[in-house]
C-alpha positions in Angstrom: 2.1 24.8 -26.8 -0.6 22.8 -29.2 -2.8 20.0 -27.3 -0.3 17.2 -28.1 2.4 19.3 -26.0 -0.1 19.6 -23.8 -1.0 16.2 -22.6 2.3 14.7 -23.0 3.3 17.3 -19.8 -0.3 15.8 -18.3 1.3 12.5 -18.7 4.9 13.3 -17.5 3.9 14.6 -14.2 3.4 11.9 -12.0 0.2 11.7 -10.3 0.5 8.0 -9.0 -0.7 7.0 -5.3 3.0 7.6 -3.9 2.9 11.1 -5.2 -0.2 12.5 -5.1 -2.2 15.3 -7.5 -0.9 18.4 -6.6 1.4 19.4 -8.9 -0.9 17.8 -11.6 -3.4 19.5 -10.4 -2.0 23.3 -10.4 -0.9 22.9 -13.8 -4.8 21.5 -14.7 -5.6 24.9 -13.1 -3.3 27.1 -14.9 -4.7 26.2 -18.2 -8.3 26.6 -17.0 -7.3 30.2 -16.0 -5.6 30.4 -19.3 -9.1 29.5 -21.3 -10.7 32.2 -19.2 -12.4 29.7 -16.7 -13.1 30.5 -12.9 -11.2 27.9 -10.9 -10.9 26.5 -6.7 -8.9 24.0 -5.6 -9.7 22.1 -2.3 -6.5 20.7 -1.1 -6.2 17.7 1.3 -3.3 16.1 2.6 -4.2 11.7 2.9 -1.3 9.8 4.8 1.1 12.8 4.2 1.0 13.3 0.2 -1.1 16.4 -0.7 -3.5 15.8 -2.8 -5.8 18.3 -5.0 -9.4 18.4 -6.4 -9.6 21.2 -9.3 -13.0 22.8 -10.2 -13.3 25.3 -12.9 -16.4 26.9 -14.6 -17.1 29.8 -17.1 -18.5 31.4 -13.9 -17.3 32.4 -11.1 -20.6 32.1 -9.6 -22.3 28.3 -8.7 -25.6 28.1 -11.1 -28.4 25.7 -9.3 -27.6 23.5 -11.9 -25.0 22.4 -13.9 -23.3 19.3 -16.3 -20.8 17.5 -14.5 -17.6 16.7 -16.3 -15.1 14.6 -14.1 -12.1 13.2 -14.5 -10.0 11.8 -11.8 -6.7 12.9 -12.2 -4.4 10.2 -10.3 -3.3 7.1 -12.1 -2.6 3.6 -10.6 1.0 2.6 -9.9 2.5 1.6 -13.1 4.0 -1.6 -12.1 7.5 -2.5 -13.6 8.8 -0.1 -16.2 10.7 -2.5 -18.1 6.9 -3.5 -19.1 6.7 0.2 -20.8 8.6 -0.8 -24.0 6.0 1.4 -26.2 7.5 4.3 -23.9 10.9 3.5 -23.6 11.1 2.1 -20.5 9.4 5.2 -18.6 5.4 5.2 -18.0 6.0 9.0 -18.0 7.0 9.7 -21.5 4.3 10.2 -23.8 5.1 8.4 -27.1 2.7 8.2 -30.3 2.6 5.1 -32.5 0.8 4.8 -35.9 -1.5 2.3 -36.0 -3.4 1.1 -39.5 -6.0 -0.4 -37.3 -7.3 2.6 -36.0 -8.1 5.9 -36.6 -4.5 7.8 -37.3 -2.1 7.2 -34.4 -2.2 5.8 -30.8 -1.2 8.0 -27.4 0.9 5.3 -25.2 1.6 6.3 -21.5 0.4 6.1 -17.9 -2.8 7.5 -17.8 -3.9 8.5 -21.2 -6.9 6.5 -21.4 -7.6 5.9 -17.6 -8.4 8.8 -17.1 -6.0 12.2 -16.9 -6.4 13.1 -20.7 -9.9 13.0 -20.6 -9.8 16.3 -18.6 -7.9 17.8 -21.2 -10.6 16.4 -24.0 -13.3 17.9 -21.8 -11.4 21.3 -21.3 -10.9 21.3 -25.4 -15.2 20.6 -25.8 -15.8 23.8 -23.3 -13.1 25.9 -25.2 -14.7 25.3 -28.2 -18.4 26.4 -27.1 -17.4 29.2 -25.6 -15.6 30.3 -28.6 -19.0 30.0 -30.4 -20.1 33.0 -27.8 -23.5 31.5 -27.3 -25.7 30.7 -24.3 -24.9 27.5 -22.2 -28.4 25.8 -21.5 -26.6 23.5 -18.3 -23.5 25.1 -17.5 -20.3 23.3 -17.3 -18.4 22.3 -14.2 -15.1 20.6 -15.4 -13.2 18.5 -12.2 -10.3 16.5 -11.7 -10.6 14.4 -8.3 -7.9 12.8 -6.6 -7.8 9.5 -4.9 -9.6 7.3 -7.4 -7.3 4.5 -7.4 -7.2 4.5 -3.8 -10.9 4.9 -2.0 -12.8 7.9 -4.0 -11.1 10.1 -1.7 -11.3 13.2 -3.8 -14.8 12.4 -5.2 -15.8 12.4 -1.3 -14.4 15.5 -0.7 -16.2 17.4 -3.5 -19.5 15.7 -2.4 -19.6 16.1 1.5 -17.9 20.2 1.0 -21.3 20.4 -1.6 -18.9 22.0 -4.0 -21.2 21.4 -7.5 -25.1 21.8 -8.2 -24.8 18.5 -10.8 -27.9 18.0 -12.4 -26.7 15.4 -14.8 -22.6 14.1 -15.4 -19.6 12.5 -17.8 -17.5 10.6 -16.1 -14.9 9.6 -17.9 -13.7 5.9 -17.2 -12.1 3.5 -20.5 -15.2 2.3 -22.2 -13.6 1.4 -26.1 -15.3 4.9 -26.7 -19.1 3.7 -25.7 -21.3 5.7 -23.5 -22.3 3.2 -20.7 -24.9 4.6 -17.9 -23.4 2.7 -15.2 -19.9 0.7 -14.2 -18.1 -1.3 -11.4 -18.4 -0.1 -7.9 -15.3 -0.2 -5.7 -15.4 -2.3 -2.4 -12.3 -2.2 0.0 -12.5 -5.2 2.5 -9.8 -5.3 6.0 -9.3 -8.4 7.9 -7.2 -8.7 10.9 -5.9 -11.7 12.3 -4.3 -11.7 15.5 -1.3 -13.5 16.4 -1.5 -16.2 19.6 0.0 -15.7 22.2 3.0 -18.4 21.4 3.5 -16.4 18.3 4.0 -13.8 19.9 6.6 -15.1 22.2 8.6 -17.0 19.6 8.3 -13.9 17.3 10.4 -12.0 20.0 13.0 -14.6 20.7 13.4 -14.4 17.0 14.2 -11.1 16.8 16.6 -11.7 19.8 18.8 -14.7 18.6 21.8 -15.0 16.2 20.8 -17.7 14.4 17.0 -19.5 13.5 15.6 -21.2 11.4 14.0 -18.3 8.8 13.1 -19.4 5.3 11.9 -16.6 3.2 9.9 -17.3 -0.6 9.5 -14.7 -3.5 6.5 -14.8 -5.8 5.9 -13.0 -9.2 2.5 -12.5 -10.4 1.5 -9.8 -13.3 0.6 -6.0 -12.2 -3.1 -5.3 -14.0 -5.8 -3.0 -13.1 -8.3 -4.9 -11.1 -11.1 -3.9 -12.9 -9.5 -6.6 -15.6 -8.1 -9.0 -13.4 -7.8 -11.7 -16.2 -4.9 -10.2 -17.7 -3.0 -9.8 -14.8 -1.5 -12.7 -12.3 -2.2 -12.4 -8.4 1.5 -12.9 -6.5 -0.8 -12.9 -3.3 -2.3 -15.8 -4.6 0.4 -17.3 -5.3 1.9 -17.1 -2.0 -1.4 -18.2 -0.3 -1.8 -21.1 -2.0 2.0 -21.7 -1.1 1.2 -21.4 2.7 -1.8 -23.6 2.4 0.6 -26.4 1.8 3.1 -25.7 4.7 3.0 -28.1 7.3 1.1 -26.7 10.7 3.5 -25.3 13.4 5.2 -22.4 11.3 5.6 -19.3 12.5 5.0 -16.1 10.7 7.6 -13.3 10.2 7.1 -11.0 7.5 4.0 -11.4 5.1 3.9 -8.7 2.4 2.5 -7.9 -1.0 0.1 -5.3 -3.7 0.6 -1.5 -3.8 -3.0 -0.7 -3.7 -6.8 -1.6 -3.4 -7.1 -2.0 -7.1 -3.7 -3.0 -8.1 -3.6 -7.0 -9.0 -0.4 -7.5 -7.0 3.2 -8.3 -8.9 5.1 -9.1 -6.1 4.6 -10.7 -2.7 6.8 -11.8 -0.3 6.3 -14.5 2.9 9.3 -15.2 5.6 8.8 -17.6 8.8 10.0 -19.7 10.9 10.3 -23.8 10.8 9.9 -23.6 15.0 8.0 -27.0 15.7 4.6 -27.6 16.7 2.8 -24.3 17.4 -0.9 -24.4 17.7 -3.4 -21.9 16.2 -1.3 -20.4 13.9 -1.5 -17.2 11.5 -0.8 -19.1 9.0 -3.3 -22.0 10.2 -6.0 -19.2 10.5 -5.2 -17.8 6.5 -6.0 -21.2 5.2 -9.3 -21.9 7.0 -10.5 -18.4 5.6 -9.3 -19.4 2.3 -10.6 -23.0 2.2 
């Protein structure tokens, strides 16, 4: 299998949020193994998918210090796959295009640039030294992490279990091929609004009666990484601004949209309930936070 084989089965198996890195991961280690490499896994399971970090060094022995080379090894969700036309249709299928802009050809397919070929890049750069047969003068550590896209889960893992000895680290993240000493941080933020105690009520009898008076509103935005949220379109926007301009009294039934943290939402989706003058409602309490 040459290295193009190679990372179109790194893009094919699906290491999105809903599936987790296991299975990515295990093949990640068999070729590490193959190129004579010394490799753990630490294996977590995070709301019931398995997920897998993957270490691997020339030596099966930790040096007190090494050069870090990480990769995360999940993707983000890949949004609607009728967007994928430069795959046909399926984020999964590795295609290459040639492009007279750049350099020879172009690598289209969920995570080729963000970030899971960069392990395989890395994995190449170690191959290739220790094919010279010389010293190293910072040994290597290559990972792949899980749980990027979601909370830095893997990158925890490997931290708190003091797994590496990392004296300095690459870590790869799309920079248009620049080295940058620093990026964005990630910032997850939970706010819960409680319903009143009328809501409450009314949201049982609805549940309870044959008939009511339930309207229910769709709203398409445009799926984008939310490190660039310009070129995407926020549905959960959309649908806020929607309920700012409701008339007080409505009831909330179903409020719903976004995949993930760092996903800019594509789809949302708002039901309630034309019931009359309630006071203090959740969607009363939405717009004051938003105003």
């Amino acid at each position: 299998m040459d290295f193009l084989d190679t990372c179109r089965k790194f893009i094919e198996l699906d290491s999105t949020p809903a599936m987790g890195t296991a299975e990515l991961a295990s093949h990640a280690a068999e070729l590490c193994r193959a190129a004579g490499l010394h490799v753990e896994l630490q294996t977590e399971t995070v709301n019931g998918i398995e997920q897998t970090n993957v270490i691997a060094r020339p030596t099966e022995s930790r040096p007190e210090k090494e050069l870090l080379l990480q990769t995360h090894l999940d993707t983000c969700e890949p949004g609607s796959y009728a967007l994928w036309t430069k795959t046909g249709a399926n984020p999964f299928n590795a295609s290459i295009y040639s492009d007279s802009g750049n350099a020879g050809e172009v690598l289209f397919g969920l995570g080729t640039a963000n970030t899971k070929l960069d392990f395989l890049c890395k994995l190449e750069a170690i191959k290739e030294v220790l094919a010279e047969g010389k010293p190293w003068r910072l040994p290597p550590v290559l990972v792949g992490t899980f749980g990027e896209e979601t909370g830095m889960h893997g990158a925890v893992k490997l931290i708190r279990k003091k797994k590496i000895s990392a004296s300095m680290a690459l870590v790869s993240e799309p920079t248009d091929m620049s080295l940058v000493c620093s990026g964005k941080g990630f910032a997850g933020v939970e706010i819960e609004i409680p319903f009143s105690a009328e809501e409450k009520v009314l949201r049982e009898q609805h549940d309870l009666s044959d008939g009511s008076s339930t309207q229910s509103r769709l709203f398409k935005g445009k799926a984008a990484h939310s490190s660039a949220p310009e070129i995407g379109e926020n549905a959960v926007l959309k649908m806020l601004e929607y309920l700012s301009k409701l008339p007080d009294g409505i009831v909330m039934m179903e409020m719903e949209g976004g995949v993930s943290f760092n996903t800019i939402p594509s789809h949302a989706m708002l039901e309630f309930d034309m019931v009359g003058a309630v006071k203090d409602t959740i969607g009363m309490k939405i717009t004051k936070i938003m105003s």
